[in-house]
N, C-alpha and C positions, 0 to 999 in steps of 0.2 A: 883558212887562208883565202878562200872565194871572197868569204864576202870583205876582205881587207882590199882585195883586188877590186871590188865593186867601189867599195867607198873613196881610191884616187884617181880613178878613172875620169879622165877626161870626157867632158862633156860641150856641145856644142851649139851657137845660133846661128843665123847666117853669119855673120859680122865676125863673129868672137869664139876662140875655145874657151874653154874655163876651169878652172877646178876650183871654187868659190865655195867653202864650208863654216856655218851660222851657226853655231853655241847661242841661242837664246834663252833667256832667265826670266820668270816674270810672275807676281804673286798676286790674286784677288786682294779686292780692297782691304784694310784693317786685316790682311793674313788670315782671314776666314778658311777656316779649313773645313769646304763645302765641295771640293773637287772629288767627290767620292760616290762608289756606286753607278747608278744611272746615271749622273750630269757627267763622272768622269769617262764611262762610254762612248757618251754623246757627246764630247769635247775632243775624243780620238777621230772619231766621223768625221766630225767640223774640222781637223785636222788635216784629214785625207781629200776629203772635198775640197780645201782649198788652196791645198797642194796642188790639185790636180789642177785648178781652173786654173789657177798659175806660171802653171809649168816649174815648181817648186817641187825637188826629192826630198822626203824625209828620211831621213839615215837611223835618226832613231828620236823616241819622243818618252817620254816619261810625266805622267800627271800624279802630281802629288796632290795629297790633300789642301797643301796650303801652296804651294806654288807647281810651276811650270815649266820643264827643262826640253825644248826644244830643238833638235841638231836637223839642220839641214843646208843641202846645197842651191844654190837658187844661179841665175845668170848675171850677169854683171850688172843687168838694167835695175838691180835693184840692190839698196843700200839695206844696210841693217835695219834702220828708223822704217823703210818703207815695208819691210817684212815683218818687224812687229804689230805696226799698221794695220797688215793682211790680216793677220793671225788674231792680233786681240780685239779688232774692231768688230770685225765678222762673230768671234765665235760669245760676244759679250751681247751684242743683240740677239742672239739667235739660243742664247741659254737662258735671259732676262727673260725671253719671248715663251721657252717651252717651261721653264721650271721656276713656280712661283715663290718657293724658297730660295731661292738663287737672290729673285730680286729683294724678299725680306731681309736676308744675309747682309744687303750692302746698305743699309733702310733708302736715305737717300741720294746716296752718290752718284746715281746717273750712268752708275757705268761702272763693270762687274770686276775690272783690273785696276790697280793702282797704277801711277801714269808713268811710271821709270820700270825701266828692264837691264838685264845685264846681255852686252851683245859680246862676243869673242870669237875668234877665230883659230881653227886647227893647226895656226905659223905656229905657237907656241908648244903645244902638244900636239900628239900625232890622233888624225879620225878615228881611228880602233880606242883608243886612250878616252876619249870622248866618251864613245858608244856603250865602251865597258862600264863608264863612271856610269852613265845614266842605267843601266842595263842593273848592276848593282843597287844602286836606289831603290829601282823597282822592286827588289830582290827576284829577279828572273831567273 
């Protein structure tokens, strides 16, 4: 019950409250299913990191091998396209950079994510419904 209480909890900037919640979807290029092991570690890091530099919560994240279920709350200043953005720009250089399979994986696409995502929001279902889904994927 806590943490259902955590995830509608409003949240605050100067300007704005919020309760703004991101279902993002997103698969490495040709559905390579390279997100495992080490890279997939090191893609929860890159996660957290830039969550943090963001001021972006992660309510819950799930890396699959071949794709990427991301749930989080972010502030209004920022649109779905712009969180994708964050998330798959940053962590597509920064895994090109550490893990040379990675860039073999994509030969040469320039770039570790395919260029569409799926964005949604918690209006339709409730944030526990979300969490659970991803939570289950994981098999957690």
């Amino acid at each position: 019950m806590g943490q259902q209480n955590r995830i509608i909890e409003l949240r605050s900037t100067k300007g704005a409250a919020y309760n703004l919640n991101y279902h993002l979807v997103w698969c490495p290029k040709y559905r390579r299913k390279i997100l495992t092991g080490l890279i997939a570690s090191r893609l929860s890091e890159l996660f957290k990191e830039i969550a943090e530099k963001w001021q972006v919560q992660i309510i819950a994240q799930g890396v699959m091998p071949d794709h990427i279920h991301l749930f989080v709350s972010a502030p209004p200043k920022y649109s779905p396209t712009k969180l994708a953005q964050l998330f798959k720009g940053t962590t597509s250089y920064v895994l090109r950079l550490e893990f040379p399979e990675v860039k073999k994986a994509i030969y040469k696409a320039g770039t570790l994510w395919s260029p569409g995502y799926y964005a949604g929001t918690a209006g339709n279902v409730s944030a526990a419904t979300i969490r659970r889904y991803i939570e289950e994927c994981q098999k957690i």
